[in-house]
C-alpha positions, 0 to 999 in steps of 0.5 A: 880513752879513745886514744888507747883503743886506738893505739892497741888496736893498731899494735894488735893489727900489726902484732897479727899481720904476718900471721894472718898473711902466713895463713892466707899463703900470702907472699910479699915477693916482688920480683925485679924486671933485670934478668929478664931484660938480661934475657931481651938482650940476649935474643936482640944480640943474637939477632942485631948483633953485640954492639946493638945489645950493649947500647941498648943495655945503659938506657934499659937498667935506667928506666928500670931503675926509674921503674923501681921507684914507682908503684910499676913493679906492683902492677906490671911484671918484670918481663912487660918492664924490661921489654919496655925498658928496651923498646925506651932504649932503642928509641934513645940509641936509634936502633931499630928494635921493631922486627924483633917486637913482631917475632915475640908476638904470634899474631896482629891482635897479640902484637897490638895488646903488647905495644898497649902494654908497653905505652901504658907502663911508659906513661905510668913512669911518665906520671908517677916519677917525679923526683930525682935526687942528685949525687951530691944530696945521696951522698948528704943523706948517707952522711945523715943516715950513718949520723943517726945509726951512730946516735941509736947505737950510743942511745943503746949503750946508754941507760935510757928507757925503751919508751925514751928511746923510742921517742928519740928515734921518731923524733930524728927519723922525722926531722931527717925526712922533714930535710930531705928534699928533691929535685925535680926533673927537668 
């Protein structure tokens, strides 16, 4: 009987939480860190040059792509990750970004607080990315994935309950992710 209360309190919960999101004028945008490292990067060209801002570009979407796979675009804002993308960059590239950090700080305390921030992100990605999934394993999991988006387009032409149905996803959805594995990084 529990069982019941608890899986209509659950579809109840989920059935309302739009609206009670709408009404407390809550958005679930998240915002990306890449147009305002398109920004850095154009300020970092006009002062160091073409060559410096395109090296810097490859490293910088990099670590902004690591960022996404994380929870730091929930607690950062984009600008704090992209201008730490670049600051990582320029540290793998060896261009020496440091006069411009001190040019986007108006005093010792601001440009301190910013050097902070930026570290912090930095170990929060040291900590929280773990896992990288090779070529070859994406390449298997999208093979997987259009198996089983072609299996659920069949189970809908066929004549099987909702219920059925269902259960069948579940059960491919969990024996997909029981075989995904990871790699972890060197």
């Amino acid at each position: 009987s529990s069982g019941i209360n608890a899986e209509y309190g659950g579809s109840f919960i989920l059935s309302n939480e739009f609206l009670l999101m709408e009404a407390l004028d809550y958005s679930l945008t998240v915002y990306n860190s890449y147009r305002p490292l398109d920004g850095f990067l154009f300020e970092v060209r006009d002062r160091l040059g073409k060559e410096s801002s395109d090296c810097l570009r490859k490293h910088a979407l990099s670590f902004i792509n690591d960022a996404i796979l994380t929870d730091a675009p929930l607690l950062y804002s984009p600008s704090q990750i992209a201008l730490s993308a670049l600051v990582y960059s320029s540290e793998q590239n060896k261009v020496d970004i440091s006069s411009y950090l001190k040019s986007l700080a108006h005093d010792v305390t601001t440009h301190s607080k910013l050097l902070n921030t930026i570290n912090k992100i930095r170990e929060h990605l040291q900590h929280n990315y773990k896992f990288q999934i090779s070529s070859s394993k994406l390449k298997e999991l999208e093979a997987k994935c259009n198996s089983i988006s072609k299996s659920l387009e069949s189970d809908g032409e066929e004549g099987s309950s909702n219920d059925e149905k269902h259960g069948e996803r579940i059960t491919k959805r969990r024996k997909t992710v029981d075989e995904m594995e990871t790699e972890p990084l060197p």
